[in-house]
C-alpha positions as CSV (number, residue, x, y, z in Angstrom):
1,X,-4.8,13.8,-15.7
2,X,-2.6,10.3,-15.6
3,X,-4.4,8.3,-13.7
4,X,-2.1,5.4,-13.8
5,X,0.9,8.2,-12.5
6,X,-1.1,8.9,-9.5
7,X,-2.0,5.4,-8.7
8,X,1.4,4.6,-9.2
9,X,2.4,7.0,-6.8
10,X,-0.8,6.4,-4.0
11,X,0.8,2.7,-3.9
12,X,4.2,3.8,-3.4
13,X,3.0,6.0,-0.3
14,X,1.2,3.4,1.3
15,X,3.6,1.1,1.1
16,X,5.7,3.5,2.5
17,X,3.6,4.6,5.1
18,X,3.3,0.4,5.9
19,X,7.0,0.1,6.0
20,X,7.3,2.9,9.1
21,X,4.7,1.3,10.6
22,X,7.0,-1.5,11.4
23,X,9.3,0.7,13.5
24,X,6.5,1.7,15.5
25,X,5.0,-1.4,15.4
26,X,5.7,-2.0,19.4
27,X,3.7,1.3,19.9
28,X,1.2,0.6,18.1
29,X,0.4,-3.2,19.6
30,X,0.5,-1.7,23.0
31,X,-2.1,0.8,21.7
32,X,-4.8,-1.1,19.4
33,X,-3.3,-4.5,20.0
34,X,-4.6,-7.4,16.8
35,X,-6.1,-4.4,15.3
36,X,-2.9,-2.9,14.5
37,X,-1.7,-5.9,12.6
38,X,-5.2,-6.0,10.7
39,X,-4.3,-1.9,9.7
40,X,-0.9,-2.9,9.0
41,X,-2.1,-5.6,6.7
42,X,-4.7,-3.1,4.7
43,X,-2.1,-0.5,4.2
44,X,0.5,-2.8,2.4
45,X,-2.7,-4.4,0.6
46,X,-4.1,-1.4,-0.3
47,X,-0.5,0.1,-1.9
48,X,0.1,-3.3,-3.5
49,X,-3.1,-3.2,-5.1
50,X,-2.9,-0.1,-6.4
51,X,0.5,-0.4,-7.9
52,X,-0.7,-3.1,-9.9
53,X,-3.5,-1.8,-10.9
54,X,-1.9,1.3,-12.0
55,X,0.2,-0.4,-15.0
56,X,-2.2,-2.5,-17.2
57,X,-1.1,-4.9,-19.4
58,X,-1.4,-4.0,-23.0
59,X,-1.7,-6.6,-25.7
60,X,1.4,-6.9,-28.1
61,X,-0.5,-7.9,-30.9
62,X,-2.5,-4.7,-31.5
C-alpha cells in the first residue's frame, strides 16, 4: 500500500473535520465548554501533522 497517499489523505480529513467544527463551534462550547477548544486544537494538529509527515523530503543529490 502508499502509505504516504493515505496519510496524505487522513490529514486532509481531519482538517476537514476541524474546519466544520467551527460552525458548530457555539454547540460544542455550550456542551464541553474549554475542552472543546483543546479537541478542536488536536484535530487540526493531528491533520497538520500528518500531512507533513506524509511527503518526506528526498535529497537531490542522490
Amino acid at each position: 500500500m502508499n502509505w504516504k497517499r493515505h496519510a496524505s489523505l487522513i490529514g486532509n480529513l481531519l482538517l476537514f473535520i476541524a474546519f466544520v467544527m467551527l460552525f458548530y463551534f457555539g454547540a460544542l462550547w455550550e456542551r464541553l465548554g474549554v475542552g472543546a477548544f483543546l479537541l478542536w486544537m488536536a484535530v487540526a494538529a493531528a491533520g497538520v501533522f500528518a500531512i507533513l509527515n506524509a511527503e518526506t523530503p528526498h535529497d537531490p543529490n542522490l
